[in-house]
C-alpha positions in Angstrom: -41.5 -75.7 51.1 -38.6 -77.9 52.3 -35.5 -77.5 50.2 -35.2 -81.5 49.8 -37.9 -81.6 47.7 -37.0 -81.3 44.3 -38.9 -77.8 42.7 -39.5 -76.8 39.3 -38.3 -73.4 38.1 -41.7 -71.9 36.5 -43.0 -73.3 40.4 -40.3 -71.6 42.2 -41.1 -68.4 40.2 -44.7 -68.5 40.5 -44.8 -69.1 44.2 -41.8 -66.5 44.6 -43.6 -63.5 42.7 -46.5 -63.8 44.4 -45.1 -63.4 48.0 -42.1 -61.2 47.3 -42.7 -57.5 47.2 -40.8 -55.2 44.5 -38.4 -53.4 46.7 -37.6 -53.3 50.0 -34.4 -51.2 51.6 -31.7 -53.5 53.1 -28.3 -52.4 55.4 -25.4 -52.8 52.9 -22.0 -52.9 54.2 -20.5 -49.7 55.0 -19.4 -47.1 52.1 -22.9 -48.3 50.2 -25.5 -46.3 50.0 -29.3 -48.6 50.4 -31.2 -50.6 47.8 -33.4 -48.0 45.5 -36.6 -49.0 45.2 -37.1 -47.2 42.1 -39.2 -49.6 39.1 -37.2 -50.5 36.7 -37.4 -50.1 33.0 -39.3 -53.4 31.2 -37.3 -52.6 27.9 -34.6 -55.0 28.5 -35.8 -57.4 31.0 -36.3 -60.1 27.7 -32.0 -60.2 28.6 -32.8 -62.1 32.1 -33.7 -65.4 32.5 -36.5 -66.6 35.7 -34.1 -66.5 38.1 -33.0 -63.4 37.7 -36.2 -61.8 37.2 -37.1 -62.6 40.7 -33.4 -60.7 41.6 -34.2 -57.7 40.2 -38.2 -57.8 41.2 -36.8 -58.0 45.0 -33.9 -55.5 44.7 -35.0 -53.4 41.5 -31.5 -51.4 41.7 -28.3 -52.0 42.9 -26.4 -50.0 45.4 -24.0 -47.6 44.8 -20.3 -48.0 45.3 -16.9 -46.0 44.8 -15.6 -49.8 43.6 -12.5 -49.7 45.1 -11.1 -51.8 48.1 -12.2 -50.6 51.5 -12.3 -50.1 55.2 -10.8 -52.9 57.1 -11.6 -55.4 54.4 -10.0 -53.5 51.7 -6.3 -56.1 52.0 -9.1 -58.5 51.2 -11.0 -57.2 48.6 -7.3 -56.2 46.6 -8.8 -57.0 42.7 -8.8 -60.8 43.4 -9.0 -62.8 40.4 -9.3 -66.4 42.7 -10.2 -69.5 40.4 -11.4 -67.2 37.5 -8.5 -67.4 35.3 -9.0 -70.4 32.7 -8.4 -71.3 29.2 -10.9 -72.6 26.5 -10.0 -75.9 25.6 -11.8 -75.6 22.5 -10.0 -72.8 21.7 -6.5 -72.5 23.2 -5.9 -68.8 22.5 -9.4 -67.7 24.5 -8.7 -67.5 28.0 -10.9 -65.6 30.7 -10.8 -64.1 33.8 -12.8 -62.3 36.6 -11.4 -59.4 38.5 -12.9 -58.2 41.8 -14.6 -54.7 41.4 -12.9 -54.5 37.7 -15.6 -57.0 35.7 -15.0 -60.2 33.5 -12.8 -60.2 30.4 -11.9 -62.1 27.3 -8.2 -62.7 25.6 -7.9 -64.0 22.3 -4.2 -64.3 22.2 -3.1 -66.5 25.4 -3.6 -63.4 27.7 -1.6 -60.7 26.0 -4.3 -58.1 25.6 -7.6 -58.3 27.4 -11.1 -56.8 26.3 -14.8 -56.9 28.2 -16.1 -59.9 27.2 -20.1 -60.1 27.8 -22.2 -59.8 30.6 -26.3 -60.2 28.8 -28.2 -61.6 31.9 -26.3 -61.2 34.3 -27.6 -59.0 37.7 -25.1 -57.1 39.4 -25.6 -55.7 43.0 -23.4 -53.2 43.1 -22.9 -49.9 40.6 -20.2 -46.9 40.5 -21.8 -43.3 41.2 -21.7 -43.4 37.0 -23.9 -46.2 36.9 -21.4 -49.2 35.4 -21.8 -52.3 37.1 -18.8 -53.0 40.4 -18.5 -56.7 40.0 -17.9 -58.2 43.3 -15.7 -61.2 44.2 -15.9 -64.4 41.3 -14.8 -67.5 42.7 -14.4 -69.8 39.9 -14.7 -69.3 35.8 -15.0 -73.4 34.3 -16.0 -74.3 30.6 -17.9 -77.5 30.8 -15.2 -80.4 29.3 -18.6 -82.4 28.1 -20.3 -79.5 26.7 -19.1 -77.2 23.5 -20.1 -73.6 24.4 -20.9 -74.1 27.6 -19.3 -72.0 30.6 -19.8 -71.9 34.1 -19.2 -68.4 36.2 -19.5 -68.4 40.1 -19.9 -65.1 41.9 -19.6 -64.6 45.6 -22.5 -63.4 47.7 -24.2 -64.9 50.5 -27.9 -65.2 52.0 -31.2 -65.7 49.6 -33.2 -63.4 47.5 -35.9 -64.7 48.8 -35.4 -63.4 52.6 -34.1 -60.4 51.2 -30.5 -60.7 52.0 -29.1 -57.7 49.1 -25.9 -59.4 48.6 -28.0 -62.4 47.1 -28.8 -59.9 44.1 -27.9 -61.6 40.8 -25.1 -64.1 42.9 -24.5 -67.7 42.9 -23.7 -69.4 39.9 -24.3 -68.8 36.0 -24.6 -71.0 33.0 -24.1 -69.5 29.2 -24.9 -72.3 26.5 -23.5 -70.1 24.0 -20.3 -69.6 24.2 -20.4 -66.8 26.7 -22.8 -64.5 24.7 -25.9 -64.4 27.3 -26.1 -65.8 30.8 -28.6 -67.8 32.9 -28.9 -67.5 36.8 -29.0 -71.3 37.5 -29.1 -70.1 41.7 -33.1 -69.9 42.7 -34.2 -67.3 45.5 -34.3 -70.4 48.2 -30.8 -71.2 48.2 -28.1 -69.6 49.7 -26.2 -67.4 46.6 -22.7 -67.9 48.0 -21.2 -70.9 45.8 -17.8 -72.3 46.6 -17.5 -75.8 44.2 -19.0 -77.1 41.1 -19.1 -80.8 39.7 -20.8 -81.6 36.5 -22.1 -85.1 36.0 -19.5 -87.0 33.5 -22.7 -89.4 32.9 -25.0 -86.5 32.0 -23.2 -83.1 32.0 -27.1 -81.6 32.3 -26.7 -82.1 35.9 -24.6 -80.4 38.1 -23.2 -80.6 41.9 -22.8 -76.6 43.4 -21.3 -76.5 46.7 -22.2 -73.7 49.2 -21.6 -73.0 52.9 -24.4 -73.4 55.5 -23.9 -69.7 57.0 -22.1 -66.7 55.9 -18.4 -67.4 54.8 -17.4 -64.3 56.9 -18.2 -62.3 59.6 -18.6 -59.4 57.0 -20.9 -60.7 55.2 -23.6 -61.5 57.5 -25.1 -62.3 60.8 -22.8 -65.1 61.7 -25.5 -67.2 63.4 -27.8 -66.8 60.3 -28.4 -70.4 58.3 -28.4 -70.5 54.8 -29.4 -74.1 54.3 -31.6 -76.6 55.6 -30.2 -80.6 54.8 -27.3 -80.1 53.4 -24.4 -78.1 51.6 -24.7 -79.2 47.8 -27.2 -78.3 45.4 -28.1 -80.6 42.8 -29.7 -79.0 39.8 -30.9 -80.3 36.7 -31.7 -79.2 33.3 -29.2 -77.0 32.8 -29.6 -75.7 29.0 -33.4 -75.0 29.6 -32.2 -72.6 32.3 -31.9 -75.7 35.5 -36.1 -77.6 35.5 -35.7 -78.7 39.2 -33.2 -78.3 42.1 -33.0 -80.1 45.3 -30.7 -79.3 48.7 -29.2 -82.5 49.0 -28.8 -84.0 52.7 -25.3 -83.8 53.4 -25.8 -82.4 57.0 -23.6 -79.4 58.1 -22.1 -78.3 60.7 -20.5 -75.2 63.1 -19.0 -73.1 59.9 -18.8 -75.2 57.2 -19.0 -75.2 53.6 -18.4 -77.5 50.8 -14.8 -76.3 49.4 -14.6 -79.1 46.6 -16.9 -81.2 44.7 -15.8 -84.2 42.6 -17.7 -86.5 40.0 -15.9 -90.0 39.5 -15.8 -90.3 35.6 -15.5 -94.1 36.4 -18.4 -94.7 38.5 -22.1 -93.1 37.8 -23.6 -91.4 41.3 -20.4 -91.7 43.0 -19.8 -88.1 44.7 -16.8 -86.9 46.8 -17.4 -83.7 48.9 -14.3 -82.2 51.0 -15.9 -79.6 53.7 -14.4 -76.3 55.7 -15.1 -75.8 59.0 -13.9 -72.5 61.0 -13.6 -72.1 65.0 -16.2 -69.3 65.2 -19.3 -69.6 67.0 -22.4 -70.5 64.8 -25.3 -73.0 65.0 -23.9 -76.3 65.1 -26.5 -78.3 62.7 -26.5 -81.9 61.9 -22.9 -82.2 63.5 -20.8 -82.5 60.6 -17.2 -81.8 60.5 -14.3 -80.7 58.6 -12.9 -83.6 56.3 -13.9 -86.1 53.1 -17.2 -87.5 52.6 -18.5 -90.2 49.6 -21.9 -90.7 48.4 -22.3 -93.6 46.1 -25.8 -92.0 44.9 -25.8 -89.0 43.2 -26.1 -87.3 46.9 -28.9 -89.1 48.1 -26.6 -90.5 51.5 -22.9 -89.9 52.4 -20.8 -91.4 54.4 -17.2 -90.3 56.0 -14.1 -91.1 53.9 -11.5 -92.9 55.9 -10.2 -91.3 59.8 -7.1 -90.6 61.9 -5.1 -87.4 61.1 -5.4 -85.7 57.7 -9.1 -86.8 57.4 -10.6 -84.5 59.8 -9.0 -81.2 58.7 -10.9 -78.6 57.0 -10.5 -79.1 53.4 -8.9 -75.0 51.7 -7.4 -75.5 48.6 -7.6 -79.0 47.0 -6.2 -80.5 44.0 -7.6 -84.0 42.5 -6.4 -85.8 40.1 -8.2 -87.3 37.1 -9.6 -90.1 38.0 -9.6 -89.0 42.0 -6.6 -91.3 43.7 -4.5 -88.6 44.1 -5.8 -85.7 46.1 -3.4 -82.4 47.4 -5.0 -80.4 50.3 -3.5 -77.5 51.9 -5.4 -77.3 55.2 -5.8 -74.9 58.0 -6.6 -75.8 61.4 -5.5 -74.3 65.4 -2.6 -76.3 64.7 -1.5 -74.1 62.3 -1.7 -74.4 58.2 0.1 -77.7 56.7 -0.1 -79.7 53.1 -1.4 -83.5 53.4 -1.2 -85.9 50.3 -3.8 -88.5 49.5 -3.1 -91.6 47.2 -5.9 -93.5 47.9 -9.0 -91.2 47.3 -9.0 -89.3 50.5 -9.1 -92.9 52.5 -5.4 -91.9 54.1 -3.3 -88.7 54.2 0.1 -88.4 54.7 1.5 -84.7 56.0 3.8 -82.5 54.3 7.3 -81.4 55.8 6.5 -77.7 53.7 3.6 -76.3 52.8 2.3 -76.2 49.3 -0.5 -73.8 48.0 -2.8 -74.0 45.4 -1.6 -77.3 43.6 -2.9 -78.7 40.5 -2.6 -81.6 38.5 -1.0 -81.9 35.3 -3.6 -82.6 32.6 -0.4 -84.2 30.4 1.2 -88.0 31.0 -0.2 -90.3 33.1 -1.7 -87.9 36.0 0.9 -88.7 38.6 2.6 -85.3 38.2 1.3 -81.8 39.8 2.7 -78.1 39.7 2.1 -76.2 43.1 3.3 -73.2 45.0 5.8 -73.5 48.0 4.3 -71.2 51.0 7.2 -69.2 52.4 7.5 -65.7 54.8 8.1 -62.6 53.3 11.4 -62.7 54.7 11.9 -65.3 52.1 11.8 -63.8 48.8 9.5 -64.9 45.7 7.4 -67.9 46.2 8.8 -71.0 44.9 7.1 -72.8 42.0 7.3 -76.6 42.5 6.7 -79.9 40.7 5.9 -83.3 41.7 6.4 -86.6 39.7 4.7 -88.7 42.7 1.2 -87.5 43.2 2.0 -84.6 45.3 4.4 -86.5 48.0 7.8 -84.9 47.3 8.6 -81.4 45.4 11.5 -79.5 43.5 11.8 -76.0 42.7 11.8 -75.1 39.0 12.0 -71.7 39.2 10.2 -68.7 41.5 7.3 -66.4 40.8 7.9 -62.9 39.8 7.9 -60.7 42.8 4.8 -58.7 42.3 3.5 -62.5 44.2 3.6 -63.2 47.8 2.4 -65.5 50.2 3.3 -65.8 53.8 1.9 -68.4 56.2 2.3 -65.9 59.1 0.0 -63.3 57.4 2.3 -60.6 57.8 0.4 -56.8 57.1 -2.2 -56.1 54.0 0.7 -57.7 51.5 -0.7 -61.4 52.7 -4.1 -60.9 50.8 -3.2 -57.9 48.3 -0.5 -60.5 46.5 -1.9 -63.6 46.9 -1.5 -65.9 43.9 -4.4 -68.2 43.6 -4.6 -70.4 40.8 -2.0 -72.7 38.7 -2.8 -73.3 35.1 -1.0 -75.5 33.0 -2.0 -74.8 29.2 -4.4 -78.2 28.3 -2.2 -78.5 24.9 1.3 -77.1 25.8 3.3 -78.4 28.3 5.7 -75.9 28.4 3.2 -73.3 29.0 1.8 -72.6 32.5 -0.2 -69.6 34.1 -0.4 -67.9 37.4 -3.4 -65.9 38.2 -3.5 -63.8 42.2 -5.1 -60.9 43.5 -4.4 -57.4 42.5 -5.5 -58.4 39.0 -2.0 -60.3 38.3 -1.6 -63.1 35.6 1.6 -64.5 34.8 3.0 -67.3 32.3 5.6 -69.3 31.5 6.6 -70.7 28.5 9.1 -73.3 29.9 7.1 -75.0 32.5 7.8 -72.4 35.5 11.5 -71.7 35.4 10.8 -68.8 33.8 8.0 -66.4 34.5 6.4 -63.2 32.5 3.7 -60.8 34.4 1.2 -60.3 31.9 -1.5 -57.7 34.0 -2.3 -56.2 37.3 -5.3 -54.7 38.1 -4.3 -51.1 36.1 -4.1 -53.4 32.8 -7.5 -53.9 32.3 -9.5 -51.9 30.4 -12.6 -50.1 31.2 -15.5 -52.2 32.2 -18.7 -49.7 31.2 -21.3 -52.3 31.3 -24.3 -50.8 33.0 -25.6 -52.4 36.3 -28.9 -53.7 36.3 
């Protein structure tokens, strides 16, 4: 079955169950003990939806874990909350948040007290010796702007259910259509679970654009030289409220190390598609031949074509802001040449390089869309990260004020404190100007209630409380 073909779940399912066996022991990364092949209890399985079944008839249990960071990956695996933190815009007061190895959780007072929030159909692969579910790394939480009650949830993983890769168990990305009170594994066992982007059709929000990489995203993760896709590096699925009715791999082409970093649907034109792509040095297959940079498709995926060239265009695409309506795009890029910030105000057709290096801009969703909050990169040596504005798309900044100092970032990754304070998302409140928030690893959220000059640490990772939501 070629993954360009578009497949119907109950298909998928049917096809799936019949040549997948019901266990299976896989080699989990050190400090886990194997898959248990152990049947599982029927009692609750009406909780799952398709999807998900076929996760927990290929790995019936998850592995066991002490769920704390690690062996040489632990500085990486520090309780990162990455793009998880978010607010409801339905409901100002609701945000939530994902916290490596803690689990997912719910504030209904603008992030002063945190509770559990819930978890129905959704498969973990890893569990404490106790038997509560480890959640691993979530890259992004997004409530659908088209859509009341409707929330998107990314975890990490890599590989496919269906070639029995056991960090595939229950990953990829999640859809609730009610508000966050049961979830639906959109991610089939063909496609690779590890999910870095999502775009939702403006034209018709039951379709949605997931980015993924075409190999592991690490060397930790999996065999380097494995492939994880076939065509392309963006899924396009459909149907998303009955639980996603087809799915097709569409042909972007990949190359050495890449995956799809950011995904964009123009609100202005229907089937007009912007993709910015990663690509690492390391050795891996080298695909179709596509490299780091901007790509366009002016039909809903069906053919792409490069964005613009000369410098800025061909740099691997890390941490990109873009603006409404997709003139204005901030990337902070890293390359052999070292790590830089290039600008964009024509829709990723030129670039213009930064003297200073910003990290993890975003747009303001007040005024005209011209301004943008960000996060000056500086060494150690150089105290609290700056917190930055810009009135001109992204070209020039100004300090407002500085992050408190629990937050670091240094471009010359100086010891574990590079990853283990990393902020990693900029939220400006969708109502309040004045009010902004900074999520990071080790679990830490701060705000500011006058637009950055000021900050307040709200958590770290010993803030939250318990998580005792079995694994299944």
């Amino acid at each position: 079955m070629r993954r360009t073909r578009l497949v119907t779940a109950t298909i998928a399912t049917t096809l799936l169950l019949a040549a997948c066996g019901s266990g299976g022991e896989t080699t989990p990364e050190d400090g886990l003990s194997n898959v248990s092949t152990e049947s599982t209890d029927d009692s609750d399985l009406q909780d799952y939806s398709p999807n998900a079944l076929l996760s927990l008839e290929r790995f019936s249990q998850p592995v066991t874990t002490q769920c704390v960071p690690e062996g040489d990956q632990a500085q990486y695996q520090w309780y990162r909350t990455d793009r998880t933190l978010t607010i409801d815009p339905r409901n100002t007061d609701r945000m939530l948040v994902g916290v490596e190895r803690l689990g997912i959780f719910e504030s209904l007072d603008g992030g002063d007290t945190w509770k559990p929030m819930s978890t129905t159909g959704i498969v973990f692969d890893m569990a404490k010796p106790d038997g509560a579910a480890c959640t691993k790394e979530m890259f992004e939480i997004l409530f659908d702007p088209y859509v009341d009650g409707r929330i998107y949830l990314f975890f990490g993983g890599t590989g496919t259910v269906e070639t029995g890769e056991w960090q595939a168990r229950g990953s990829g990305f999640y859809v609730s259509n009610d508000d966050g009170s049961t979830w639906t594994l959109l991610t089939v066992p063909q496609m690779n679970a590890y999910t870095s982007s999502l775009a939702i059709d403006p034209f018709d929000p039951e379709t949605i654009y997931a980015g993924t990489a075409a190999i592991p995203a690490t060397n930790t993760e999996a065999d380097p030289n494995e492939v994880w896709v076939t065509d392309g590096m963006i899924y396009r699925i459909d149907g998303v409220s009955q639980g996603g009715t087809g799915w097709r791999e569409l042909p972007t082409g990949w190359g050495q190390a890449t995956r799809a970093n950011a995904v964009w649907a123009d609100p202005a034109v229907q089937g007009r598609l912007i993709m910015g792509v990663f690509s690492s040095p390391r050795p891996a297959p080298k695909g179709t031949g596509l490299l780091a940079g901007w790509y366009e498709s002016l039909d809903s995926g069906d053919t792409w074509t490069s964005m613009g060239s000369g410098p800025g265009h061909g740099l691997p695409v890390v941490n990109p802001a873009i603006s409404r309506d997709g003139s204005r795009i901030i990337n902070a890029t890293q390359s052999e040449q070292g790590d830089a910030t290039w600008v964009s105000s024509d829709g990723a057709r030129t670039w213009t390089k930064l003297a200073e290096s910003i990290l993890y801009a975003v747009f303001d969703p007040h005024g005209d869309g011209s301004a943008a909050y960000g996060i000056r990169d500086v060494q150690l040596s150089e105290g609290p990260n700056p917190f930055v504005k810009s009135t001109d798309g992204g070209l020039t900044w100004t300090t407002v004020g500085f992050l408190p100092e629990a937050f670091k970032s240094n471009r010359n990754n100086e010891g574990p404190v590079f990853r283990q304070a990393m902020p990693s998302k900029v939220l400006p409140h969708p109502t309040d100007p004045s009010v902004i928030y900074v999520g990071g690893a080790a679990g830490m959220i701060a705000r500011s209630n006058d637009a950055g000059a000021t900050w307040t640490m709200l958590t770290t990772y010993t803030d939250f409380p318990p998580f005792e939501v079995p694994a299944r």
